[in-house]
C-alpha positions as MATLAB code, in Angstrom:
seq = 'XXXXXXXXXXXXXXXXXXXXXXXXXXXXXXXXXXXXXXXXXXXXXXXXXXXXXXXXXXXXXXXXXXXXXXXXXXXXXXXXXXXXXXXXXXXXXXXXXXXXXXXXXXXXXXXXXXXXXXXXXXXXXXXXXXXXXXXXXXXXXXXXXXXXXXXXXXXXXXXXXXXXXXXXXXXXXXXXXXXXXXXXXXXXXXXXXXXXXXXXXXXXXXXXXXXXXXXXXXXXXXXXXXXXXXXXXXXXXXXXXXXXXXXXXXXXXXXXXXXXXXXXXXXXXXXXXXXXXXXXXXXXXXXXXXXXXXXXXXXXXXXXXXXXXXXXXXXXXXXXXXXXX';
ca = [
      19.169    5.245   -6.343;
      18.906    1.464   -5.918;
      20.164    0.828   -9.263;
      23.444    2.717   -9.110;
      26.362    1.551   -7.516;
      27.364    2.658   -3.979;
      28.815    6.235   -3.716;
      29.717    9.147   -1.639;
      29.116   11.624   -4.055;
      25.969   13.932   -3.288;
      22.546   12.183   -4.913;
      19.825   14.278   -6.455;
      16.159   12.819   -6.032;
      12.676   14.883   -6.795;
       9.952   14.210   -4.764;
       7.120   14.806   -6.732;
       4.047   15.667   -4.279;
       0.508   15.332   -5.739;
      -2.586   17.268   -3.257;
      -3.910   15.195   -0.681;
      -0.424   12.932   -0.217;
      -0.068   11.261    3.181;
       2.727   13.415    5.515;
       3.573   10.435    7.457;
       4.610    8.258    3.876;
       6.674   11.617    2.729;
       8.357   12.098    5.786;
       9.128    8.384    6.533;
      10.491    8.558    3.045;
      12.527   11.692    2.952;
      13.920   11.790    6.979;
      16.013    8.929    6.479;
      18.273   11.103    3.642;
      18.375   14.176    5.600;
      19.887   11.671    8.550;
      22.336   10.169    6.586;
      23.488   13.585    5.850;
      23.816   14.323    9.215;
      25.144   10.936   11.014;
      28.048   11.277    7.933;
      28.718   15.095    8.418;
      28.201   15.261    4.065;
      26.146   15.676    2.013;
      25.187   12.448    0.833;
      21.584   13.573   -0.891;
      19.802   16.277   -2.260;
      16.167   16.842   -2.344;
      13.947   18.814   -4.764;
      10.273   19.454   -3.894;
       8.274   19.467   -7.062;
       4.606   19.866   -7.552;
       2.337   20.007  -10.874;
       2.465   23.673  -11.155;
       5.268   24.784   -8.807;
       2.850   26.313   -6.531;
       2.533   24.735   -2.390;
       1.155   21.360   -1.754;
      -1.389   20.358    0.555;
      -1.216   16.801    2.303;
      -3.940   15.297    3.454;
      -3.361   16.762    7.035;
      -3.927   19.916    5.564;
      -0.593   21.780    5.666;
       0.397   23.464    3.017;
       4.142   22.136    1.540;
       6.013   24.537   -0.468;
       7.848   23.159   -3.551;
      11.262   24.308   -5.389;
       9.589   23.949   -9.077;
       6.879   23.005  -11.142;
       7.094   19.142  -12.850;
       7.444   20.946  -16.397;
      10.089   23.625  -15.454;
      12.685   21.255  -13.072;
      16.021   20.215  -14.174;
      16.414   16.613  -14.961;
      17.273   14.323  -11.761;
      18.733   11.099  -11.514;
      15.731    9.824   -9.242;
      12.024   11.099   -9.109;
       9.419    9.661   -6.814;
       6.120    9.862   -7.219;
       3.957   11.006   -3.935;
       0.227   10.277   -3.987;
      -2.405    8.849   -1.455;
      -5.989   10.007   -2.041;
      -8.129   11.021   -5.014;
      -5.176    9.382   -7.221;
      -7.365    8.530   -9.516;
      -8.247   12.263  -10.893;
      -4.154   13.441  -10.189;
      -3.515   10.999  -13.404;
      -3.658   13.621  -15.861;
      -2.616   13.142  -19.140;
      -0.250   16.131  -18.746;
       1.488   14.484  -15.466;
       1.596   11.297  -17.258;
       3.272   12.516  -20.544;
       5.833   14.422  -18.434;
       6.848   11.051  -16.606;
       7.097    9.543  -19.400;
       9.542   12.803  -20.895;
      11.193   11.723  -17.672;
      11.846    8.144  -18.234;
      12.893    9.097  -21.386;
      15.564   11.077  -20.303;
      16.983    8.068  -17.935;
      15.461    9.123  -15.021;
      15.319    6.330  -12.207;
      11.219    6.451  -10.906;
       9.914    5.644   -8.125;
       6.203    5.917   -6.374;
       5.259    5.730   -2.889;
       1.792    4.901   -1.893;
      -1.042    5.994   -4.413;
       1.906    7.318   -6.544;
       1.837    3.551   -7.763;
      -0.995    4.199   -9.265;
      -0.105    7.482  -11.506;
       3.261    5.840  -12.580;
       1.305    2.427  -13.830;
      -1.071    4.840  -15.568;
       1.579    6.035  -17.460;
       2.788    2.652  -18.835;
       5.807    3.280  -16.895;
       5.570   -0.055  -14.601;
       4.597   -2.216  -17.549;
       7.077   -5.355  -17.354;
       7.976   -4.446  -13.808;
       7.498   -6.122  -10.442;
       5.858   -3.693   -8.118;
       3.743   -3.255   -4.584;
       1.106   -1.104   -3.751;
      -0.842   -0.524   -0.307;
      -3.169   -3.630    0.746;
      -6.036   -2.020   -0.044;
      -5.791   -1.116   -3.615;
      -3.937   -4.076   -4.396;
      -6.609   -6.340   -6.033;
      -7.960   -3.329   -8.392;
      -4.637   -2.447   -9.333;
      -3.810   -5.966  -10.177;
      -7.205   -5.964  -12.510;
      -6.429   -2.676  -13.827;
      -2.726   -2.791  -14.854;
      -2.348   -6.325  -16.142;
       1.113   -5.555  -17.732;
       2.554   -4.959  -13.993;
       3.336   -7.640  -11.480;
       1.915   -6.825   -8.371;
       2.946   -8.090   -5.217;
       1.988   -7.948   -1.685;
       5.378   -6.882   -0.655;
       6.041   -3.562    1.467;
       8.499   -2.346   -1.116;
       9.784   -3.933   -4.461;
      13.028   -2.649   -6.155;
      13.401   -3.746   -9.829;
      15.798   -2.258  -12.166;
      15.491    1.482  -12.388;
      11.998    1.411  -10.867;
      11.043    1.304   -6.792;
       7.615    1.486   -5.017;
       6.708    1.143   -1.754;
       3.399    0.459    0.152;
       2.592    3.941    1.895;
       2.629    4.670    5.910;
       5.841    3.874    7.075;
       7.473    1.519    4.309;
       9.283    4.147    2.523;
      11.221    4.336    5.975;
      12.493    0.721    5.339;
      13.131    1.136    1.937;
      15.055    4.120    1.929;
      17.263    2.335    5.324;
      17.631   -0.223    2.910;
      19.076    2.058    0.207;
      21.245    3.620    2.841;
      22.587   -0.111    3.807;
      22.839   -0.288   -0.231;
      24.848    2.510   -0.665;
      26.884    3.695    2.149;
      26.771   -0.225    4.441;
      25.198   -1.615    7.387;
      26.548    1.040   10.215;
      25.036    4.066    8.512;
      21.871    2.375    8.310;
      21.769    0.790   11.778;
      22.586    4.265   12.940;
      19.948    6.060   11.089;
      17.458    3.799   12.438;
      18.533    3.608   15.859;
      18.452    7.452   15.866;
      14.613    7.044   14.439;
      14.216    4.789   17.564;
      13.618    1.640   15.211;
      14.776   -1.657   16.284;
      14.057   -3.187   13.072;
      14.921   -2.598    9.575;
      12.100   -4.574    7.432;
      12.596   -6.326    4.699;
      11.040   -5.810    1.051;
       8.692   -9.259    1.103;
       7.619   -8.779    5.351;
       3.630   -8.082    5.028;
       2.003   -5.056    5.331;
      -0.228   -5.725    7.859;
       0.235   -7.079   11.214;
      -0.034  -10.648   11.690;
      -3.635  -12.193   12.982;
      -1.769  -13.391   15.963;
      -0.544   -9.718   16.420;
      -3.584   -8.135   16.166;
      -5.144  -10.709   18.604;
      -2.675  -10.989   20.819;
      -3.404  -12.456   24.171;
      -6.234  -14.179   22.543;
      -6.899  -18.229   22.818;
      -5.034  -19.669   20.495;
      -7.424  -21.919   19.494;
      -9.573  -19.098   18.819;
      -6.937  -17.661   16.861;
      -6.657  -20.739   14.450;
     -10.249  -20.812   14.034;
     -10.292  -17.069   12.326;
      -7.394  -18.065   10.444;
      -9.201  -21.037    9.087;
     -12.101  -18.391    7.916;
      -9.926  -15.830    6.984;
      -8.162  -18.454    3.881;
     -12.205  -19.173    3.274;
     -13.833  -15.792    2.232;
     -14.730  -17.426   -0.990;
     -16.735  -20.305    0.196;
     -19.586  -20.595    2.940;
     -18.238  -23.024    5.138;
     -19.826  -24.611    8.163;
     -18.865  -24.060   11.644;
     -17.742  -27.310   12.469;
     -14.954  -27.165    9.897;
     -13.430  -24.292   12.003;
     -14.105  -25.846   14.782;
     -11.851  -29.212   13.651;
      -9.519  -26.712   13.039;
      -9.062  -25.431   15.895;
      -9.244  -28.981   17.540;
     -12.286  -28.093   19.535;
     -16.527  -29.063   20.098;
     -17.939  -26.774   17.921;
     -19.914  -25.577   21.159;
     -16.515  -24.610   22.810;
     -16.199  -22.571   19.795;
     -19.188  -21.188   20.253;
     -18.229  -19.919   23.878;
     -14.419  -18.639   22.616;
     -16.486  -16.370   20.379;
     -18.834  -15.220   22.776;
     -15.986  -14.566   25.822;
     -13.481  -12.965   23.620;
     -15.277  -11.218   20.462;
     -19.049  -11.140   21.976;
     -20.345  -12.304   18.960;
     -20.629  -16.020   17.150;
     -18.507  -17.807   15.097;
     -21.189  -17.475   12.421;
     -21.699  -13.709   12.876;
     -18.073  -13.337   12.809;
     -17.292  -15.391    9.825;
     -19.813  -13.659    8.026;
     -18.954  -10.211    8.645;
     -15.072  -11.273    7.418;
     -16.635  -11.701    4.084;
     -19.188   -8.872    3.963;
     -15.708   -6.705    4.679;
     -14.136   -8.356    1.658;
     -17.337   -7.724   -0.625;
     -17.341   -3.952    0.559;
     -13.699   -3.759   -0.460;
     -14.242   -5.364   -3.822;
     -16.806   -2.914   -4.256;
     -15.071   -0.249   -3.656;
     -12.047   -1.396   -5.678;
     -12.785   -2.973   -8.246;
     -15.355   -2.847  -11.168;
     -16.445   -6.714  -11.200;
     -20.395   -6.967  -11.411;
     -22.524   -7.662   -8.194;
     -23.335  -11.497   -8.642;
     -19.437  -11.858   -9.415;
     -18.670  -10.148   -5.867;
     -21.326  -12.402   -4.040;
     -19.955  -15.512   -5.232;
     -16.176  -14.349   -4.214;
     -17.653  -13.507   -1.200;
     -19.004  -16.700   -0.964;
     -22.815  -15.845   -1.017;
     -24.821  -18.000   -3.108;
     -27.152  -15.139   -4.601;
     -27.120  -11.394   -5.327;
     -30.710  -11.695   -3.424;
     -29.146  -13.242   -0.356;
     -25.937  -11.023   -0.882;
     -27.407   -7.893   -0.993;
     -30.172   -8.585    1.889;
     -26.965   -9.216    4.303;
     -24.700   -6.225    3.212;
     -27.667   -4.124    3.636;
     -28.333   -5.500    7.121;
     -24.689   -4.765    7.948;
     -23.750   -0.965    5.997;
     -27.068    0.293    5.922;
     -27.416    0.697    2.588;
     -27.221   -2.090   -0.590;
     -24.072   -2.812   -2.446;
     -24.820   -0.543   -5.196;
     -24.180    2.543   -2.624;
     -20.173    1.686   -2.383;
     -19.898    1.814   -6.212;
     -17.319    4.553   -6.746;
     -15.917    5.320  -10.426;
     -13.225    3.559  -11.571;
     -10.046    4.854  -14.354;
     -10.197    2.996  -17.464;
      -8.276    0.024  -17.787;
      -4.729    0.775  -19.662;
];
C-alpha cells in the first residue's frame, strides 16, 4: 500500500476480521477502495475477506460478515490489515500470531485498524515501529509493548507497517493512500462523494478539541478546565484555575454553577477520578501508584472518593491484563 510506489495496476489487500470488530472502522476503511474503483471506472483494488477459520464474522453490531478464506488457507497478499475492537485481548492467539508473523515473513505489507494494533504488537510485528492506537488503550499499550513507539496520532504510516485509531480514521488514511497513489482529484472526489469536507491528517487528534466539545461555553470557563485538564496529576487549588482564567475565584465559582451545575472543585475532581478509572481499567500499575497519578494523596482518601463516585472501590474495575511481551 503506502510503501509502494503509485500505480494503476489492480492492488490486493486482506482484511483480516477478528469477532466483535467495529462495522463503522471496517467500512470507513474498506468504502474508500471500492470508490476509487468506481470514480476511475477500474479496478484499482481488490479485497479479500479473511477470518481465523474461514467461517462468517460477527461485528460487534451483531451481523454476521461472510469471509472468502480462512487466515491459514489464503493466498499470500501484498497488504493484510488487521481488524479488531473488543475482547482483543483473548483474539491474540498464539496460532493468529504465528501466522502474521508467516505473513511478514513472506513480505507482506501489515496493517491494523483499531484493537487490531493490539494483536499485531503481540506478535512482535510493530517492534521498532512508530504506531497509533485508539485514545483509550493508548497508555496500556504504551506500558505493555515498550519496543513500539506509540503515538497519539489518528493514523501513523511507517515503512511497510500502517495503523490507524478505529471509528472513522481508517477513512482518512485510506483518502490519504488514494491521494498517495492515484493524486489529489481522486481523493478529493472520493471524499466529496462520502460528503466529507475534510481529509485529516495523520498527527490531527483523535478527539475533539475542549473548545469543541464546549462550544458556546465562556471562554473563560473554557481555560479554566483546560488548566485542570494539564493537572490530573496534582491536587491543585481553585484559585490557580481561577488566575488562569483571569477571574475572582468566586466568578469561577458561578461559571461552574451556570454552565456545568456543579463546582469547580467537584468538577476538577471528577476529571481525575475519570483518569484513575481509566488507568484501572488499562493498565496493571498498583492502587497507591494510580492515586498519586491521579493526584490523591492516599489509597485511603483515593478509594473513599472513587467509591463515592462508581459505586463500588477501585478494586471492582480491575480487569485482566495480557502479559507484557
Amino acid at each position: 500500500m503506502f510503501h509502494l510506489p503509485p500505480s494503476n495496476k489492480t492492488e490486493r489487500i486482506g482484511f483480516l476480521l477478528l469477532p466483535k470488530f467495529s462495522m463503522l472502522a471496517f467500512s470507513a476503511m474498506l468504502d474508500p477502495l471500492r470508490m476509487a474503483n468506481w470514480l476511475s471506472d477500474k479496478p484499482l483494488y481488490e479485497w479479500v475477506l479473511i477470518s481465523r477459520d474461514g467461517g462468517p464474522v460477527q461485528a460487534a453490531n451483531g451481523v454476521s460478515v461472510g469471509v472468502d478464506h480462512s487466515l491459514a488457507s489464503a493466498q499470500r497478499l501484498p497488504t493484510l490489515i488487521v481488524v479488531a475492537s473488543y475482547d482483543h485481548e483473548k483474539l491474540a492467539t498464539p496460532d493468529i500470531l504465528a501466522l502474521l508473523r508467516r505473513w511478514s515473513s513472506f513480505g507482506t505489507a501489515l496493517g491494523a485498524l483499531d484493537n487490531g494494533t493490539f494483536i499485531l504488537a503481540s506478535a512482535g510485528l510493530l517492534d521498532g515501529y512508530r504506531a497509533t492506537a485508539h485514545w483509550e488503550m493508548l497508555e496500556s499499550h504504551i506500558e505493555h509493548f515498550p519496543r513500539v513507539a506509540f503515538t497519539q496520532d489518528l493514523f501513523v504510516v511507517d515503512r511497510d507497517r500502517f495503523t490507524a485509531a478505529g471509528g472513522t480514521s481508517g477513512l482518512d488514511m485510506m483518502l490519504s493512500l488514494l491521494r498517495h497513489r492515484h493524486g489529489e482529484d481522486l481523493a478529493t472526489k472520493a471524499a466529496d462523494e462520502f460528503v466529507y469536507s475534510r481529509i485529516r491528517e495523520p498527527g490531527d487528534s483523535q478527539r475533539l478539541a475542549l473548545r469543541e466539545r464546549l462550544r458556546g461555553f465562556h471562554p473563560r470557563l473554557i481555560r479554566a478546565i483546560e488548566k485542570m485538564e494539564a493537572a490530573l496529576e496534582e491536587s491543585r487549588p481553585m484559585s490557580d484555575f481561577a488566575d488562569a482564567a483571569g477571574i475572582s475565584p468566586r466568578e469561577l465559582e458561578r461559571q461552574f454553577r451556570k454552565w456545568l451545575k456543579t463546582t469547580p472543585a467537584a468538577y476538577y475532581r471528577g476529571l481525575r477520578l475519570d483518569r484513575s478509572r481509566h488507568l484501572l481499567r488499562q493498565t496493571d500499575l498498583p492502587i497507591i501508584e494510580i492515586a498519586f497519578r491521579s493526584g490523591f494523596s492516599s489509597a485511603a482518601h483515593f478509594s473513599r472518593s472513587f467509591s463515592g463516585r462508581f459505586g463500588h472501590p477501585p478494586s471492582a474495575e480491575r480487569r485482566p491484563l495480557p502479559p507484557k511481551v
